[in-house]
C-alpha positions as CSV (number, residue, x, y, z in Angstrom):
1,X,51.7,73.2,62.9
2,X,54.3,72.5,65.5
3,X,51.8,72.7,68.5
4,X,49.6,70.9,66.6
5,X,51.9,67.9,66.1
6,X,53.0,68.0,69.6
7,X,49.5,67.5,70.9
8,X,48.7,64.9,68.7
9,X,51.9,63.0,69.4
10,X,50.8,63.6,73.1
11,X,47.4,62.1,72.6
12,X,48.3,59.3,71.5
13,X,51.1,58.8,73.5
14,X,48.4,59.1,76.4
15,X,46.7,56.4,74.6
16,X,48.9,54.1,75.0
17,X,50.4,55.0,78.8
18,X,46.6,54.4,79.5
19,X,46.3,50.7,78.5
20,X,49.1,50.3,80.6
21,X,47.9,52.2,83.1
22,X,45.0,50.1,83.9
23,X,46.3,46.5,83.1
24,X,44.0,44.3,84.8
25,X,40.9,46.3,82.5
26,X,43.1,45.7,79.9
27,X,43.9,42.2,79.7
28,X,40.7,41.5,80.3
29,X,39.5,43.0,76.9
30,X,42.2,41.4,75.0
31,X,41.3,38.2,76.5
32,X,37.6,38.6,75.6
33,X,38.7,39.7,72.0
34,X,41.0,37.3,71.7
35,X,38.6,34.2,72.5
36,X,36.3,35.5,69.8
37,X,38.3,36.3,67.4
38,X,39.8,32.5,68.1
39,X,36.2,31.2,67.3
40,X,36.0,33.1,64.2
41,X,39.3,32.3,62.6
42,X,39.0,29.1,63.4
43,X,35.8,28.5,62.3
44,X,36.4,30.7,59.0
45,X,39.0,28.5,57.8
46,X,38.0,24.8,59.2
47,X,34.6,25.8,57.6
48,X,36.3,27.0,54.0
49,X,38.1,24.0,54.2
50,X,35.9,21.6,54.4
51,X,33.3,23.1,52.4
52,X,36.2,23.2,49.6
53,X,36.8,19.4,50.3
54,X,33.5,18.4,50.1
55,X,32.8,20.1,47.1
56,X,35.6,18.2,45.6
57,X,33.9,15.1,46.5
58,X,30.3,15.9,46.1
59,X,31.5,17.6,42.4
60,X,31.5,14.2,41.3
61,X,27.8,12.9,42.3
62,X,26.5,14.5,39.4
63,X,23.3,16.5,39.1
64,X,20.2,16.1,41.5
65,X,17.3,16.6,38.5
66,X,17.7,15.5,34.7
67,X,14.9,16.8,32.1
68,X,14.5,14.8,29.0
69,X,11.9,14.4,26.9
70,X,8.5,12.7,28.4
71,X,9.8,9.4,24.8
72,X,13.2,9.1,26.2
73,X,14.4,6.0,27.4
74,X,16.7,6.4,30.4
75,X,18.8,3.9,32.7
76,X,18.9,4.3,35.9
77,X,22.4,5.2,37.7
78,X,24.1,6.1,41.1
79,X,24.7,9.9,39.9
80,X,23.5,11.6,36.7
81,X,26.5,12.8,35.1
82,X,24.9,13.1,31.0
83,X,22.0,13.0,29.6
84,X,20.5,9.7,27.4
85,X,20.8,10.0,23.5
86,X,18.1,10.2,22.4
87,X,16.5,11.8,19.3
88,X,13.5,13.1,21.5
89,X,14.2,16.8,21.8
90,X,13.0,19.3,24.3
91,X,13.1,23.2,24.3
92,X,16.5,24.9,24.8
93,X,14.4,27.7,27.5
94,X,12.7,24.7,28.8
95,X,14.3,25.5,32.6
96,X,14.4,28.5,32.3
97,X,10.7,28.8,31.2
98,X,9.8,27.0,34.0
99,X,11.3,29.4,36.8
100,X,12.2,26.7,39.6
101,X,12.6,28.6,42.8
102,X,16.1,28.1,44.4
103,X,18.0,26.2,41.5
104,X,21.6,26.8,42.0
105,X,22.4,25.9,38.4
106,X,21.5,24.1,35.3
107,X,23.8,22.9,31.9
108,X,22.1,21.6,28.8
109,X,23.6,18.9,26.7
110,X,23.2,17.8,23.2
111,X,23.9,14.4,22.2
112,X,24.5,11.9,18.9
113,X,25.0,9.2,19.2
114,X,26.4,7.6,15.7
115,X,28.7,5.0,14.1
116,X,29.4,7.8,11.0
117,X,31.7,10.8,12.6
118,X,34.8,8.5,11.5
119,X,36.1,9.0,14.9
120,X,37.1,5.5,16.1
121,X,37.0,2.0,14.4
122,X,35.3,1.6,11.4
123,X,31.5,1.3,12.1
124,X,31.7,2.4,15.6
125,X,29.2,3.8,17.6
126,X,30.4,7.1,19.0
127,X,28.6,9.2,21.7
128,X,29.2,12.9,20.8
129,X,28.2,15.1,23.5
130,X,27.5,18.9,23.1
131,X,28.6,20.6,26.0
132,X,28.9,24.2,27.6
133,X,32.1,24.6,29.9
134,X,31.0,27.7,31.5
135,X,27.6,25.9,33.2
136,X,28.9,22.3,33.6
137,X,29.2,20.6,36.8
138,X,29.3,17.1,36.3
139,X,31.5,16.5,33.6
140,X,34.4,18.9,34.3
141,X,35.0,17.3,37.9
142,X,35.7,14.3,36.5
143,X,38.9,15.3,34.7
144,X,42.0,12.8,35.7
145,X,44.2,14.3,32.7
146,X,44.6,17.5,31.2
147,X,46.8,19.7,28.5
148,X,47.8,23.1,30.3
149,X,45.8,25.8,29.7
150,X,42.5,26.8,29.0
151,X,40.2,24.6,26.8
152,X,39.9,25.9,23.4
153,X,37.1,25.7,20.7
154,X,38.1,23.3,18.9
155,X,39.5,21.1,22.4
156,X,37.6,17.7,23.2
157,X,37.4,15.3,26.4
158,X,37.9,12.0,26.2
159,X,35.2,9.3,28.4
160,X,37.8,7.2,30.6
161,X,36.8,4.4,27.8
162,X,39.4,6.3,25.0
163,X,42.8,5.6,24.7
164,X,44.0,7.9,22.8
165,X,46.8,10.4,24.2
166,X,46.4,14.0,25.4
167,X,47.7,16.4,22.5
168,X,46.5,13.7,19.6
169,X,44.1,14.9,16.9
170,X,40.9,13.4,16.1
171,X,38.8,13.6,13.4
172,X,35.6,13.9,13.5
173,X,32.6,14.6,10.6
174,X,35.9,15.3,8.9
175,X,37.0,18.2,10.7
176,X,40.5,18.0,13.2
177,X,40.3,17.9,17.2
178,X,42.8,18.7,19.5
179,X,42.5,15.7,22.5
180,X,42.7,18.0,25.7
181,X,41.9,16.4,28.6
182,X,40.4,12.8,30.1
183,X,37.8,11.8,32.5
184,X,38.5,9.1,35.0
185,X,36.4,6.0,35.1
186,X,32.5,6.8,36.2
187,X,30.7,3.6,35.9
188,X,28.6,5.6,33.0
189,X,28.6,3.9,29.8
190,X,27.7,6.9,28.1
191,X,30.0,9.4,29.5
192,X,33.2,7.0,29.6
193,X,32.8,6.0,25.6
194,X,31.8,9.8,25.2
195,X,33.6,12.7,23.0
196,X,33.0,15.8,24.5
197,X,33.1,18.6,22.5
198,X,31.6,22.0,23.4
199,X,28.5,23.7,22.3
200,X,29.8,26.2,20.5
201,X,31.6,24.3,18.4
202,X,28.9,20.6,18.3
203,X,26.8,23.4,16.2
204,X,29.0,24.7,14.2
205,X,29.5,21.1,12.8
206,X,25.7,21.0,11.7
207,X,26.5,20.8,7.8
208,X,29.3,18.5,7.9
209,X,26.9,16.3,10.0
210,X,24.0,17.3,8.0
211,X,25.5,15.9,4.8
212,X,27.2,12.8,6.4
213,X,23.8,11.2,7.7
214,X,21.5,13.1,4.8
215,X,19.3,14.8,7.7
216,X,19.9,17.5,10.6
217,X,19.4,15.5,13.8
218,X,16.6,17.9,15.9
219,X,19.3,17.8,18.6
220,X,21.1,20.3,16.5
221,X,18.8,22.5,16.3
222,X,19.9,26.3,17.4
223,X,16.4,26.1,19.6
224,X,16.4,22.4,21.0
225,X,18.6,20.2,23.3
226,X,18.9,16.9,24.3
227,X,18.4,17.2,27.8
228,X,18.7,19.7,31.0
229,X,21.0,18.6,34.3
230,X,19.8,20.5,37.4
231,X,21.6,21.5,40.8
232,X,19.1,22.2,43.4
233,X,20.6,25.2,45.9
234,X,20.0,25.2,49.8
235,X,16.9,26.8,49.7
236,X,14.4,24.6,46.9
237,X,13.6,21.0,47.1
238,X,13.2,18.3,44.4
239,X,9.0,18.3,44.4
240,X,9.2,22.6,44.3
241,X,11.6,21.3,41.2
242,X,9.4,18.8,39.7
243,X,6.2,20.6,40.4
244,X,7.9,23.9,38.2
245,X,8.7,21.9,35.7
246,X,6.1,19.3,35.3
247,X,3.3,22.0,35.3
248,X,4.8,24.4,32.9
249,X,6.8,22.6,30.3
250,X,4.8,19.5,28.4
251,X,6.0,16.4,27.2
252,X,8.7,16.3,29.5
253,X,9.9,13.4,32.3
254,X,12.2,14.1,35.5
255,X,14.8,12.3,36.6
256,X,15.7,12.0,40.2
257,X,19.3,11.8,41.8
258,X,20.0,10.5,45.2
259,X,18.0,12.1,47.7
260,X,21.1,11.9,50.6
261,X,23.4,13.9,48.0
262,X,21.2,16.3,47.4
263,X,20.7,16.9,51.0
264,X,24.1,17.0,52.0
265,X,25.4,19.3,49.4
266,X,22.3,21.7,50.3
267,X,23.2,21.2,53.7
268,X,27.0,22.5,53.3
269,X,25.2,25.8,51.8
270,X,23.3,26.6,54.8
271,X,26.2,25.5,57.4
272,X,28.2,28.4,55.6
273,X,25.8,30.9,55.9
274,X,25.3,29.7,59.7
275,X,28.9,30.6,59.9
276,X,28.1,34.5,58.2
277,X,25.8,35.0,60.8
278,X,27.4,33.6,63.8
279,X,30.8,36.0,62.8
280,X,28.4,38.6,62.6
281,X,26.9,38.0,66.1
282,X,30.1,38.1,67.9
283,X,30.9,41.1,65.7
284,X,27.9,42.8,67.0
285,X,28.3,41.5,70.9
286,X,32.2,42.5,71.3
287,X,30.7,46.2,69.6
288,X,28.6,46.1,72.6
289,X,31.2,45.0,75.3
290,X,33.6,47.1,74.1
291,X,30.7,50.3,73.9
292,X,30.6,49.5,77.8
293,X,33.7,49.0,78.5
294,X,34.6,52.6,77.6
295,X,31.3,54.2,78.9
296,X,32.9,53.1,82.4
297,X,35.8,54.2,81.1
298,X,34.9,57.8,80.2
299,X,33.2,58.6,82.9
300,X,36.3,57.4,85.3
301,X,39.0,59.5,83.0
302,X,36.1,62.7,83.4
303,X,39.0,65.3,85.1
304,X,41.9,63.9,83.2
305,X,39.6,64.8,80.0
306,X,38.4,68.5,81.2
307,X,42.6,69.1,82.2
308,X,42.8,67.5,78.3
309,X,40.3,70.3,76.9
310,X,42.1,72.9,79.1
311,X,45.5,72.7,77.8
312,X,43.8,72.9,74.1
313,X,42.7,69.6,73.2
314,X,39.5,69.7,70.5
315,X,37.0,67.3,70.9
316,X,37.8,65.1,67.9
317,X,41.3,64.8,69.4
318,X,39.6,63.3,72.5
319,X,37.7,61.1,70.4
320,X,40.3,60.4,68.4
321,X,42.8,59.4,71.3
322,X,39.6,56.9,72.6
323,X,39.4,55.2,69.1
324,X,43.1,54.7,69.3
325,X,42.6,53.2,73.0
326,X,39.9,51.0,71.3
327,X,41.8,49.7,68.2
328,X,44.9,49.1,70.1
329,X,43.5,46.6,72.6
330,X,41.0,45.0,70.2
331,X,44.1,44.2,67.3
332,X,46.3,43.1,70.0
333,X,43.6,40.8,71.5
334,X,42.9,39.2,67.4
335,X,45.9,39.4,67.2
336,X,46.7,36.6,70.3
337,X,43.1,35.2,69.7
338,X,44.6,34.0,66.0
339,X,47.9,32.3,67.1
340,X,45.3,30.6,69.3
341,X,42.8,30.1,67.1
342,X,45.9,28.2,65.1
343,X,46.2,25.7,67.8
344,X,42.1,25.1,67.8
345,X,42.9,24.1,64.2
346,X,45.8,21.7,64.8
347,X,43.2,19.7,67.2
348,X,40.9,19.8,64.5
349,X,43.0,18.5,62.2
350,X,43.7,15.4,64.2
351,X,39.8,14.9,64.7
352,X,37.5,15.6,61.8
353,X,40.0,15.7,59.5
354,X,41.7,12.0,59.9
355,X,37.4,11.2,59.6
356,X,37.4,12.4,56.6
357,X,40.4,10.9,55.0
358,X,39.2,7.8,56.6
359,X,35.9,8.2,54.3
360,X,38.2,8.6,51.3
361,X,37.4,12.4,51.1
362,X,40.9,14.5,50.7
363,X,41.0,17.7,52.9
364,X,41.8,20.9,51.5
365,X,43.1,23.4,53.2
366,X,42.8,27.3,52.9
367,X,46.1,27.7,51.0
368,X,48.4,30.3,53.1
369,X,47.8,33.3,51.2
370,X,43.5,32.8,52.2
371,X,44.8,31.8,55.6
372,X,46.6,35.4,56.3
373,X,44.1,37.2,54.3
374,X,41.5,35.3,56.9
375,X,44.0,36.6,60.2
376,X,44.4,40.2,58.7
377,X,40.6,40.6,57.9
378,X,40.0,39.4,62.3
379,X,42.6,41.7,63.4
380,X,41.4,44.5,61.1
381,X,37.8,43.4,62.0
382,X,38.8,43.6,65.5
383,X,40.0,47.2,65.6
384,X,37.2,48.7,63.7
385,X,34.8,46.8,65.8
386,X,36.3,48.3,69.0
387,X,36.7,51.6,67.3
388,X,32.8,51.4,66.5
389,X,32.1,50.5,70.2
390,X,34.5,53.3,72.0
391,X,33.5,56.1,69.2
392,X,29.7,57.0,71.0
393,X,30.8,56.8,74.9
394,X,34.2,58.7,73.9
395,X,31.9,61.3,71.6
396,X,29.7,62.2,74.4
397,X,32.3,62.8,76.9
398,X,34.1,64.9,74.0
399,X,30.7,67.3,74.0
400,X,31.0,68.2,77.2
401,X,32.4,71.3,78.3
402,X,35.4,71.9,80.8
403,X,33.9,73.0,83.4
404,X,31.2,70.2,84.1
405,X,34.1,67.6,83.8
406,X,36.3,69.4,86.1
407,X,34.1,70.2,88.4
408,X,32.7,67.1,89.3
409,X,34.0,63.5,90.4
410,X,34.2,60.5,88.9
């Protein structure tokens, strides 16, 4: 065990003299690490970070399809945040039947619109809208107050039209509400004089309603909704959308959102995944470099390797003292390339960043706790991309037998 300790020890004490050793081929892998691992920190966290502030911004535009039914009369808007009341129904699967190719999301909505759920003044209409928490994406973002916490069941959300405070009860059909949260203004009549309420719990008030207006409205129905909003991903288009949905599902009309939205949100999508492939390029390429670098390597260290195997080194211990080589240089090179790749931030930050406040759009960035967990996962990267590339040149020379390395030169 002793002898076997010692050798280790001196492996990888070897290791390290060689690095040394050969400092000009040294710093020149750490430099070309270092510069891409730079460009991939870098551009991991600008590209997080402004992907996570325009999402804040774009959250708000609303959806980029609404599905109502074909007798439904709708207005017009900048951004389609809810659906029309209406007491034209469609089918609760209706988007699902209709299997749209590259839809990133969709969030039904049931509303009533009615001056007898004795919330409000006396003979007020009152837009109550049936919502599901878990698939919104238009009416969430628009929260400017909230209780802490989680919503619960029998929670409700306030249009920016309501006054009444956060905590308050309301009544409504007769049955107590807890007044959790409050959107900011939107410009949408419907959605600022709305009470939100969410699906779950809009159904469960079906007999209360039921005997208050003498009839079920079909919007309560278990199988039927008001209305669908859509979020197209990166990879479908609104006449792929329309086409699905006109062709399979009758009595139905489409909405369109704003065109440019829709685009730039789809664009932010595929800029990410640009940014998965080009990390996975120079992942690839340094492998190669670095697979090279060490074939040259080997073949130049070919005695001190067969004197290596003489004294008792095992293969693996060869290999293993290469990989060390490898990680060493490559997770001190992403190591330097991060600090840098710190300072290729900073200039960002005075550039792009001072655009975007100028457009009115905050920037977000990666909190610290991403931003190390984004510098650990490059130097980690790093060393196991550099063990990857030194591991077959170092396995080979390993292989070979003591006395074809001795007794030949370099």
């Amino acid at each position: 065990m002793r002898g076997f300790g010692s050798t280790r020890g001196l492996l990888l004490m070897l290791a390290v003299q060689n690095l040394g050793r050969r400092q000009t081929r040294t710093w020149l892998l750490v430099a070309a690490i270092a510069l891409a691992s730079a460009v991939t920190f870098a551009g991991v966290v600008a590209m997080a970070s402004v992907t996570a502030s325009m999402q804040v911004g774009l959250s708000r535009v609303g959806a980029d399809l609404m599905v109502v039914n074909r007798d439904a009369l709708t207005n017009i808007t900048n951004a389609l945040l809810v659906v029309e009341p209406t007491d034209s129904t469609v089918a609760a699967d209706a988007v699902l039947r209709a299997d749209i190719h590259g839809m990133a999301g969709f969030s039904a909505q049931r509303i009533l619109r009615t001056d007898r759920s004795g919330f409000g003044a006396a003979g007020e209409p009152v837009d109550l809208i049936g919502f599901d928490p878990g698939t919104d994406f238009t009416i969430l973002p628009w929260l400017s107050e909230r209780l802490a916490g989680p919503m619960r069941p029998d929670d409700v959300i306030l249009g920016g039209a309501r006054d009444l405070p956060l905590g308050s009860k309301a009544l409504i059909f007769g049955q107590s509400f807890r007044v959790y949260g409050k959107l900011a203004r939107t410009g949408s009549g419907t959605q600022e004089r709305g009470v939100f309420v969410q699906v779950v719990r809009f159904l469960a008030l079906a007999p209360a309603i039921r005997d208050r207006l003498g009839s079920l409205p079909h919007m309560l129905e278990p199988d039927r909704v008001t209305g669908f909003l859509i979020r197209m991903g990166p990879a479908s288009t609104e006449l792929q959308a329309r086409f699905a949905l006109l062709s399979k599902i009758p009595d139905i009309k489409v909405i369109v959102g704003s065109a440019l939205l829709t685009g730039i949100r789809q664009g932010l999508g595929m800029l990410l995944g640009g940014l998965v492939l080009l990390v996975v390029a120079l992942s690839i390429s340094t492998a190669m470099m670095v697979a090279l670098l060490f074939s040259a390597i080997m073949a130049e260290r070919r005695r001190e390797f067969g004197l290596l195997k003489a004294i008792g080194a095992r293969n693996g211990q060869i290999v293993g003292m290469a990989l060390v080589e490898a990680a060493l240089a490559t997770a001190g090179g992403a190591a330097i390339g991060v600090i840098f790749g710190l300072l290729l931030l900073r200039l960002f930050e005075r550039g792009l960043v001072h655009h975007l406040g100028e457009m009115g759009i905050p920037f977000l960035w990666l909190d610290g706790a991403r931003t190390c967990g984004v510098a650990a996962a490059c130097v980690v990267g790093a060393a196991l991309v550099g063990m990857a590339g030194a591991f077959l040149p170092a396995w080979r020379m390993g292989r070979r037998d003591i006395h074809d390395l001795l007794g030949k030169e370099s």
